[in-house]
N, CA, C and O atoms as a Tripos MOL2 file, in Angstrom:
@<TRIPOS>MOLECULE
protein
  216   215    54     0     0
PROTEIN
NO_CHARGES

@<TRIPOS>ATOM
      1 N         -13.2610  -13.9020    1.8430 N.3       1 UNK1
      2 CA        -11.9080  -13.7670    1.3250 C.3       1 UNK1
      3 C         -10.9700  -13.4270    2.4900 C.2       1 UNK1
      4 O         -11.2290  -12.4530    3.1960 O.2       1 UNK1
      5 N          -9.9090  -14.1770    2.7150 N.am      2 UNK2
      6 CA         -9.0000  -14.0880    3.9850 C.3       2 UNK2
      7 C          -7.9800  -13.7360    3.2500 C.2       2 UNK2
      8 O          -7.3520  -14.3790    2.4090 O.2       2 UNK2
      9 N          -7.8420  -12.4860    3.6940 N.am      3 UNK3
     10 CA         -6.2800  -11.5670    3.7990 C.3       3 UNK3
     11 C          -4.8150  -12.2040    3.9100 C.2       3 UNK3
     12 O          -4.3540  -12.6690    4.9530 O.2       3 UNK3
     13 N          -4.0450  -12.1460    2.4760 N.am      4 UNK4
     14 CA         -2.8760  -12.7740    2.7100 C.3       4 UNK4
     15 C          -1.6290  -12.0020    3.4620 C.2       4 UNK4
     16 O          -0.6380  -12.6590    3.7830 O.2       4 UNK4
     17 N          -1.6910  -10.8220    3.6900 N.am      5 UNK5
     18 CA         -0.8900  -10.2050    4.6780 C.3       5 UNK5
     19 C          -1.7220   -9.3160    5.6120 C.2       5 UNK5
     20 O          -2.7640   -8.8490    5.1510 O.2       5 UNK5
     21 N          -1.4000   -9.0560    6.7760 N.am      6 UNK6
     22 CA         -2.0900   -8.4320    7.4240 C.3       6 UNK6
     23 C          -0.8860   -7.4750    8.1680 C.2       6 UNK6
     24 O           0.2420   -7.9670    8.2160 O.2       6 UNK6
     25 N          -1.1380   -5.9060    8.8400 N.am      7 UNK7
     26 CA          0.0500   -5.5500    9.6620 C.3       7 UNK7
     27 C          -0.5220   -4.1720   10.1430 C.2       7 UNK7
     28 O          -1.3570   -3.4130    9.6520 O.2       7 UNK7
     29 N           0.2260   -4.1290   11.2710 N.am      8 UNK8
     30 CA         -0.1150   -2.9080   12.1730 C.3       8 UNK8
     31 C           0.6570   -1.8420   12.3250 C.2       8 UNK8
     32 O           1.6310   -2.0690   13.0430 O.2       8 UNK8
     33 N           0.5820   -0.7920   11.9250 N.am      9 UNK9
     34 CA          1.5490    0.1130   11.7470 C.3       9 UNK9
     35 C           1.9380    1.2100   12.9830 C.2       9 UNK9
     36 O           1.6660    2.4100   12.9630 O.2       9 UNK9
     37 N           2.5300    0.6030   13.8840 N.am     10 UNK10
     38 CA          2.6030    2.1480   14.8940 C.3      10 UNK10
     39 C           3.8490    2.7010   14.6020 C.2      10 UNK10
     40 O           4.8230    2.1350   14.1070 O.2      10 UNK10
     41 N           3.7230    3.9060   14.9680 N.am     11 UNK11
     42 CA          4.9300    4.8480   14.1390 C.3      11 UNK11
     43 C           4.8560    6.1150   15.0190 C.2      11 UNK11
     44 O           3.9580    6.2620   15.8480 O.2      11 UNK11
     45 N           5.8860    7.0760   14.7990 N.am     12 UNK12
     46 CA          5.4080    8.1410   15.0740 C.3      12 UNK12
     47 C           5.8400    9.3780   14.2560 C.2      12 UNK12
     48 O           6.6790    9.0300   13.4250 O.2      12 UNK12
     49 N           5.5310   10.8620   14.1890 N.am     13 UNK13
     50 CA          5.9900   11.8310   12.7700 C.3      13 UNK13
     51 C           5.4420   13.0400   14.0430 C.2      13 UNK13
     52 O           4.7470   12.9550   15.0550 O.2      13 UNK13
     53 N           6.2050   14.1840   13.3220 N.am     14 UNK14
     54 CA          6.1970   15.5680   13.8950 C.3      14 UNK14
     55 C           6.2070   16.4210   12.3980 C.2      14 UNK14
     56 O           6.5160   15.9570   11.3010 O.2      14 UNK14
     57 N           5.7900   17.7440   12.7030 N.am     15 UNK15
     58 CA          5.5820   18.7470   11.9120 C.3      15 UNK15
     59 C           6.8870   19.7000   12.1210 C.2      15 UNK15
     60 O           7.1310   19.8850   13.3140 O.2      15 UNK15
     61 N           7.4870   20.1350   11.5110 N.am     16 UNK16
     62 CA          8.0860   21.4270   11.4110 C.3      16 UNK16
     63 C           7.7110   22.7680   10.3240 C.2      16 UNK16
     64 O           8.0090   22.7900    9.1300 O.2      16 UNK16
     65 N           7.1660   23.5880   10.8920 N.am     17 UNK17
     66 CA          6.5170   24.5120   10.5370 C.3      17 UNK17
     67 C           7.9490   25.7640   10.3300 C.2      17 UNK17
     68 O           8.7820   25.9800   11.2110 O.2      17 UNK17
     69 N           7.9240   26.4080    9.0270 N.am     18 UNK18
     70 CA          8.6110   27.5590    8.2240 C.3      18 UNK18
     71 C           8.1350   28.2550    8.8260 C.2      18 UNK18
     72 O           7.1770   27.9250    9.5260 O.2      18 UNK18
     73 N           8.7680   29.8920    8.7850 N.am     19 UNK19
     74 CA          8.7410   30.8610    8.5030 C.3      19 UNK19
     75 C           7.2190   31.1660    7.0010 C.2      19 UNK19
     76 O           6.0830   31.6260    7.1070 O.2      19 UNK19
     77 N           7.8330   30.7480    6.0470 N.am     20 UNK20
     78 CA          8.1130   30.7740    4.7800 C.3      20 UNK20
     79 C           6.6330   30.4850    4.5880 C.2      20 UNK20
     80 O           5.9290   31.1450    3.8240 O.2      20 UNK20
     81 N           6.0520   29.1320    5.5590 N.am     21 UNK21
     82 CA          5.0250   28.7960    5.4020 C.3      21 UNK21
     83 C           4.9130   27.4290    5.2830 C.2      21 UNK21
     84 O           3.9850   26.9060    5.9000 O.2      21 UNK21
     85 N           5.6430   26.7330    4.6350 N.am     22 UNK22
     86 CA          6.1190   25.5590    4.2010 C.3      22 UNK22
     87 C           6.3410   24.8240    5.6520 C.2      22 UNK22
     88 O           6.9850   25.3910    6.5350 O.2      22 UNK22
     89 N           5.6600   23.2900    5.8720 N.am     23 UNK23
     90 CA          5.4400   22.3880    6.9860 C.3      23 UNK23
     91 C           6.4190   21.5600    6.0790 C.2      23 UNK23
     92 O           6.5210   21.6210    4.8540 O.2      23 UNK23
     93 N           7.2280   20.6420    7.1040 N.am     24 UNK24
     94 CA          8.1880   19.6200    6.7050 C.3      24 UNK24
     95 C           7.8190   18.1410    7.6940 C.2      24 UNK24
     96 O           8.4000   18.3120    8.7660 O.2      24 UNK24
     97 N           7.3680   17.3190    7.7020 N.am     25 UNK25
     98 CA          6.6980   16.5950    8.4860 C.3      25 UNK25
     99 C           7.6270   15.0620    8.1920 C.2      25 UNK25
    100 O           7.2770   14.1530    7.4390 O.2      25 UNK25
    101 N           8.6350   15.1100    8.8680 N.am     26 UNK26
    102 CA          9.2550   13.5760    9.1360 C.3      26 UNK26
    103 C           8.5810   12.3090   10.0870 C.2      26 UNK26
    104 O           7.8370   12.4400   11.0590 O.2      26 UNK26
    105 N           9.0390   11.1820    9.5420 N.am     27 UNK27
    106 CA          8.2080   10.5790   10.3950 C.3      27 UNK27
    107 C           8.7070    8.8850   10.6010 C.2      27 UNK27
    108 O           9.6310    8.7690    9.7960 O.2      27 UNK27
    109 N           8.5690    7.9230   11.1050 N.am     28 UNK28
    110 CA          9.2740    6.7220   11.5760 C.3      28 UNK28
    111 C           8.0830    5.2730   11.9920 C.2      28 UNK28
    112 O           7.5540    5.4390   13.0910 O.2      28 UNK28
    113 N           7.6860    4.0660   11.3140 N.am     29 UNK29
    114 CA          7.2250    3.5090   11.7630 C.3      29 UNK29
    115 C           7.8770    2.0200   11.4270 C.2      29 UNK29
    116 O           8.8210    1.8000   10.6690 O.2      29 UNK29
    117 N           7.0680    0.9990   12.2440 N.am     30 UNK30
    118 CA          7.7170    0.0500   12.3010 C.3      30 UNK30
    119 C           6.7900   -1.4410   12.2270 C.2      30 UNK30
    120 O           6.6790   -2.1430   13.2320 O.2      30 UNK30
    121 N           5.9340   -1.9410   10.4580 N.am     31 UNK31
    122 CA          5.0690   -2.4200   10.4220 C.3      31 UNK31
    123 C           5.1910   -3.2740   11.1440 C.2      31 UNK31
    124 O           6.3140   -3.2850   11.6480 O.2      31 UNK31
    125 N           4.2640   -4.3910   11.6100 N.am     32 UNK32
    126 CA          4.3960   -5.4390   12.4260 C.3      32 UNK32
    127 C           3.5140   -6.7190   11.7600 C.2      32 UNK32
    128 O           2.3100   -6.5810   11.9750 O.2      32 UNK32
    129 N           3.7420   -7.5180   11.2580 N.am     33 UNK33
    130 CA          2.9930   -8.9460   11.0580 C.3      33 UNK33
    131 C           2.0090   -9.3110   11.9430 C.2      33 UNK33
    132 O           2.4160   -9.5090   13.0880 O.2      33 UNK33
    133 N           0.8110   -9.4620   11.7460 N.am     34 UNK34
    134 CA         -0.1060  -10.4030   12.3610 C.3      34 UNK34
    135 C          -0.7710  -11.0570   11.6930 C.2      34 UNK34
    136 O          -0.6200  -10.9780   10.4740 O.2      34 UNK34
    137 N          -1.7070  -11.9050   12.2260 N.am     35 UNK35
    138 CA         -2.7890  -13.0460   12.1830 C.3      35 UNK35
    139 C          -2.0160  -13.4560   10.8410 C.2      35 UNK35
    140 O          -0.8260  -13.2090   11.0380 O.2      35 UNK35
    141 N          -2.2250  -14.0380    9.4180 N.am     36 UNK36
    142 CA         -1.2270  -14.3730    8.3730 C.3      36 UNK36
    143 C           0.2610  -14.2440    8.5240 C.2      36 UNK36
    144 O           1.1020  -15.1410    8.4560 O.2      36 UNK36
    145 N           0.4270  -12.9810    8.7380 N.am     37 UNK37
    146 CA          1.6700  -12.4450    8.4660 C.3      37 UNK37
    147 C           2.6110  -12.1040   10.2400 C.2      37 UNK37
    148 O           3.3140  -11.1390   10.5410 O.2      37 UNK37
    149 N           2.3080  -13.0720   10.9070 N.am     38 UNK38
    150 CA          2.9290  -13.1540   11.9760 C.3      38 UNK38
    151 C           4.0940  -13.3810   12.1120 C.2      38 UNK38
    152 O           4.4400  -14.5250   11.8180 O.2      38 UNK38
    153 N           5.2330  -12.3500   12.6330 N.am     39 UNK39
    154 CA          6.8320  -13.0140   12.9430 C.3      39 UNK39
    155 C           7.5130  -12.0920   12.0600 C.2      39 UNK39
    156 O           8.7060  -11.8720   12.2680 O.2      39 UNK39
    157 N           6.5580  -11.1890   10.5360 N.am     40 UNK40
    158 CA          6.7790   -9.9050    9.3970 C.3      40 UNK40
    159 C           7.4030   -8.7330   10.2950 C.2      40 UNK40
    160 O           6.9770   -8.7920   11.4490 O.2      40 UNK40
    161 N           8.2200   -7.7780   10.0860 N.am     41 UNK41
    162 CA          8.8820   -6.8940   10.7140 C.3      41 UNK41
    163 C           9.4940   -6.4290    9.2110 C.2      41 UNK41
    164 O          10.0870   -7.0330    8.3170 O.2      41 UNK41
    165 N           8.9720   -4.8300    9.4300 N.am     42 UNK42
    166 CA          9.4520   -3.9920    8.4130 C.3      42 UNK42
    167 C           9.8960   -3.1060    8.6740 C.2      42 UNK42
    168 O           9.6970   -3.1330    9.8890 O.2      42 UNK42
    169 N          10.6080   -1.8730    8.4170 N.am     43 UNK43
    170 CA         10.6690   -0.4990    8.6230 C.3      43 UNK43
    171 C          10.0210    0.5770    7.7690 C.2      43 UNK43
    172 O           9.6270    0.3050    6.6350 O.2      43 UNK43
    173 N           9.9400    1.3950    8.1190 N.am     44 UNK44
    174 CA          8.5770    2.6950    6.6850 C.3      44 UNK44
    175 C           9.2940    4.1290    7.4420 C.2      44 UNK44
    176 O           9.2230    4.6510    8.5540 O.2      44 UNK44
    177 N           9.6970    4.2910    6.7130 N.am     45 UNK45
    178 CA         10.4170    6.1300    6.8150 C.3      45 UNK45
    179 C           8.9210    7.3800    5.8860 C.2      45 UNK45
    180 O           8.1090    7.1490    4.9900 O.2      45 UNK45
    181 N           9.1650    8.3650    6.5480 N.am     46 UNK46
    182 CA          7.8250    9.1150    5.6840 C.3      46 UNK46
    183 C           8.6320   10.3280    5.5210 C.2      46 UNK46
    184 O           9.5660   10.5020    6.3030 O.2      46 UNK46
    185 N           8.3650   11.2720    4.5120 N.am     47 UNK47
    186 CA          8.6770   12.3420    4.5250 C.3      47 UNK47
    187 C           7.6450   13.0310    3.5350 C.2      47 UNK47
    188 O           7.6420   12.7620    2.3340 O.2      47 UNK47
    189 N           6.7680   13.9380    4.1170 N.am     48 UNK48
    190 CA          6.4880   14.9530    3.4980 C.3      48 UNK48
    191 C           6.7630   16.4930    3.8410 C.2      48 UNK48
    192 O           7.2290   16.8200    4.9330 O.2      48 UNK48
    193 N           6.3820   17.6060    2.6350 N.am     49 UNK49
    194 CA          6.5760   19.2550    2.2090 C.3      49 UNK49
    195 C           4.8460   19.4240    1.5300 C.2      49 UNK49
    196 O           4.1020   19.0410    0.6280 O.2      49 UNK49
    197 N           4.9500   20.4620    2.9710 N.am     50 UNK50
    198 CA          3.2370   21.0550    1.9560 C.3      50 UNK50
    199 C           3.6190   22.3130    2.1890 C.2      50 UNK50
    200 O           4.2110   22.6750    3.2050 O.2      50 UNK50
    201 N           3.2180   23.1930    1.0370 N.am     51 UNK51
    202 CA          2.9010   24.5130    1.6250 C.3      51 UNK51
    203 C           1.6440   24.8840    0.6640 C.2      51 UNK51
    204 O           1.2430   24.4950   -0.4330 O.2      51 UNK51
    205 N           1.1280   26.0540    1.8630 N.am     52 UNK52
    206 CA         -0.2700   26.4010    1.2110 C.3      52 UNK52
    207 C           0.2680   26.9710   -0.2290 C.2      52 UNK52
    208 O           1.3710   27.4410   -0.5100 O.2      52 UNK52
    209 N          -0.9870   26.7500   -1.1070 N.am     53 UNK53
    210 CA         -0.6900   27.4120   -2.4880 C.3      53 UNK53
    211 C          -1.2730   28.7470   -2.5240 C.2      53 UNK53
    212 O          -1.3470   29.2060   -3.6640 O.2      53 UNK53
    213 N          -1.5700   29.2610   -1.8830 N.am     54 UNK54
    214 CA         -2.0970   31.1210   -2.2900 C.3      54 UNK54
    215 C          -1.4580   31.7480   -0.8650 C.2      54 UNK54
    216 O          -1.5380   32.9540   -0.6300 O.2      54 UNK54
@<TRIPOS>BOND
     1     1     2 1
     2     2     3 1
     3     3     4 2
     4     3     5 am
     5     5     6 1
     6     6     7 1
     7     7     8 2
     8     7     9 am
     9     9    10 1
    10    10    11 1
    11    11    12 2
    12    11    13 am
    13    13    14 1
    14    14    15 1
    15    15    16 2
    16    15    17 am
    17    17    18 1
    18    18    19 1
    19    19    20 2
    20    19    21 am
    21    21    22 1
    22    22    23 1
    23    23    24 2
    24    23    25 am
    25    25    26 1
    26    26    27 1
    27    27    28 2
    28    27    29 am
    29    29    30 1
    30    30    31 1
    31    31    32 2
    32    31    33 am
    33    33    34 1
    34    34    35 1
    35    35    36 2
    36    35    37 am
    37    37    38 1
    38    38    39 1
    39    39    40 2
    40    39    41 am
    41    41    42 1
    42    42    43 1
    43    43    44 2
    44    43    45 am
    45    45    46 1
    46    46    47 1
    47    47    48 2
    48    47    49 am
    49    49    50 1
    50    50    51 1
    51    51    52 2
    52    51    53 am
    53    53    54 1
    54    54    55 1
    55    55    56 2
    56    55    57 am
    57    57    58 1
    58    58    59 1
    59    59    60 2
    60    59    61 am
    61    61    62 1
    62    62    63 1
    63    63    64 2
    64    63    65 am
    65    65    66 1
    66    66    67 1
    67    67    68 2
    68    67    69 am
    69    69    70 1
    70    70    71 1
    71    71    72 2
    72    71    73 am
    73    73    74 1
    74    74    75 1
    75    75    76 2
    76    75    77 am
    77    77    78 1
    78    78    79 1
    79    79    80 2
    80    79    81 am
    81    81    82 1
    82    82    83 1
    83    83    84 2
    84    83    85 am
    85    85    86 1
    86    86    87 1
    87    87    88 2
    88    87    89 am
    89    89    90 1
    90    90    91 1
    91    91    92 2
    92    91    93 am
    93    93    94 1
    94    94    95 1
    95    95    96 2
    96    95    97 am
    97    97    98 1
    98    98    99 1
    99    99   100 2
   100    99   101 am
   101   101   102 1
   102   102   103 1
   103   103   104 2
   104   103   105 am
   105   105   106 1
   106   106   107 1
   107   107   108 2
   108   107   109 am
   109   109   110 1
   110   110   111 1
   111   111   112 2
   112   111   113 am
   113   113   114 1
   114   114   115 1
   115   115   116 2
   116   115   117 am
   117   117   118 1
   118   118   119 1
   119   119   120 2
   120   119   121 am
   121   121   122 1
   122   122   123 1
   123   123   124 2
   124   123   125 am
   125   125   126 1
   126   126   127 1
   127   127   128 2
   128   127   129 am
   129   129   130 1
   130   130   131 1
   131   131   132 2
   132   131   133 am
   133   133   134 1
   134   134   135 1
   135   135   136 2
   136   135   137 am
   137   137   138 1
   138   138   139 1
   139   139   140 2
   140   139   141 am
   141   141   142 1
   142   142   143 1
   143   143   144 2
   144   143   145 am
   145   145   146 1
   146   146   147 1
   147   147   148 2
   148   147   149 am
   149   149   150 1
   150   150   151 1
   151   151   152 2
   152   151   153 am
   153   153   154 1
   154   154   155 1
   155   155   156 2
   156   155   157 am
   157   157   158 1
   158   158   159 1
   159   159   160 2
   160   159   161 am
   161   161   162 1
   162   162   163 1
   163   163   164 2
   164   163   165 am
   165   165   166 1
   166   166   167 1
   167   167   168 2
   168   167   169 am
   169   169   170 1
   170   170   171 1
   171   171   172 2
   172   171   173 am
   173   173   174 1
   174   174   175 1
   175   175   176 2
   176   175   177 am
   177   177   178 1
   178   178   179 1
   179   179   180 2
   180   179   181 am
   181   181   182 1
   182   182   183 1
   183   183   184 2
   184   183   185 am
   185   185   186 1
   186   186   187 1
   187   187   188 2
   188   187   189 am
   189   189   190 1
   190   190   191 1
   191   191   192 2
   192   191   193 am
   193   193   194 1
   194   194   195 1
   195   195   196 2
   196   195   197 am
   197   197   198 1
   198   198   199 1
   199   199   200 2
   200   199   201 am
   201   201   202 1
   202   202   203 1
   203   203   204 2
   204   203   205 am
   205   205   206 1
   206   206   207 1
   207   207   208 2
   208   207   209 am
   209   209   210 1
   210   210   211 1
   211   211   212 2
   212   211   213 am
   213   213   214 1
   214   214   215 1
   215   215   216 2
@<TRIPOS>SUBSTRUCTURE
     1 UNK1         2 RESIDUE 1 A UNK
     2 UNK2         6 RESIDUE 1 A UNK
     3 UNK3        10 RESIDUE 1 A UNK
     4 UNK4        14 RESIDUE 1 A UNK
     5 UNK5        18 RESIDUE 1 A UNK
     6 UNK6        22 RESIDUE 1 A UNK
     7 UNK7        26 RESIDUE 1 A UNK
     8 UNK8        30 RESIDUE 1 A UNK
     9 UNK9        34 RESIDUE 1 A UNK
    10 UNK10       38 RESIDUE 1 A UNK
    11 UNK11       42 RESIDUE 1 A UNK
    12 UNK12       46 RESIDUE 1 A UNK
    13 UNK13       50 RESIDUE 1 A UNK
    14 UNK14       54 RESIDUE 1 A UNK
    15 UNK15       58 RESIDUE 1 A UNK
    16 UNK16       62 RESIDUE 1 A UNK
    17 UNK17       66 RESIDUE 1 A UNK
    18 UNK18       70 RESIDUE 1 A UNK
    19 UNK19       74 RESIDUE 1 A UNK
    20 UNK20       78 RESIDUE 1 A UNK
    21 UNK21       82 RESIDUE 1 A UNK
    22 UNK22       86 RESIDUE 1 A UNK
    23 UNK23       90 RESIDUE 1 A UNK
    24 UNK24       94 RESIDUE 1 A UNK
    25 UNK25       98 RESIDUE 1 A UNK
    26 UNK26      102 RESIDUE 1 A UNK
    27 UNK27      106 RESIDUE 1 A UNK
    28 UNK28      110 RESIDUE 1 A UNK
    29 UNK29      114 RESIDUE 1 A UNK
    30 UNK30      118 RESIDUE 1 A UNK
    31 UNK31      122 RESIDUE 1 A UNK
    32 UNK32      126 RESIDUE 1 A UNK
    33 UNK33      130 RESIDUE 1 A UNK
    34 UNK34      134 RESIDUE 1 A UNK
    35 UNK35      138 RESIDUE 1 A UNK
    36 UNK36      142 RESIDUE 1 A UNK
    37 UNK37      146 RESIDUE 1 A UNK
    38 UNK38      150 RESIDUE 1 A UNK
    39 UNK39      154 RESIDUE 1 A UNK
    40 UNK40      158 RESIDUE 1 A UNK
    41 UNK41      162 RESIDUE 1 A UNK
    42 UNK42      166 RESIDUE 1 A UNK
    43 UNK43      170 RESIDUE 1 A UNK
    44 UNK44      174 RESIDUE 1 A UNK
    45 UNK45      178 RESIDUE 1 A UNK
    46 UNK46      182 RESIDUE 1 A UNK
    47 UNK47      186 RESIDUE 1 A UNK
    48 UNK48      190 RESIDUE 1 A UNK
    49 UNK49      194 RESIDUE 1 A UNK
    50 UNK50      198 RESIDUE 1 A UNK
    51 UNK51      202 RESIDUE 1 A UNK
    52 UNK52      206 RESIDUE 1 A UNK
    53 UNK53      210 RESIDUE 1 A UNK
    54 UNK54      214 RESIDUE 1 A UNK
């Protein structure tokens, strides 16, 4: 079975660490098309919030 999209994701994200406890972790990548999906160009924004629960 051959893959109708294929893509490589390099990106990059950092942590920001609270007081409080609470990590805020932004982040930026920029999929890329290959082998099928060659010439594909996307953008992907991330955002996560963790904080420990106890």
């Amino acid at each position: 079975m051959v893959p109708s999209h294929a893509f490589i994701y390099p990106g990059v994200w950092f942590a920001i660490n609270l007081k409080s406890g609470l990590q805020i972790v932004p982040g930026l990548s920029v999929p890329i098309g290959i082998g099928p999906s060659e010439g594909e160009y996307d953008g992907l924004l991330y955002l996560s919030f963790e904080h420990p629960l106890l």
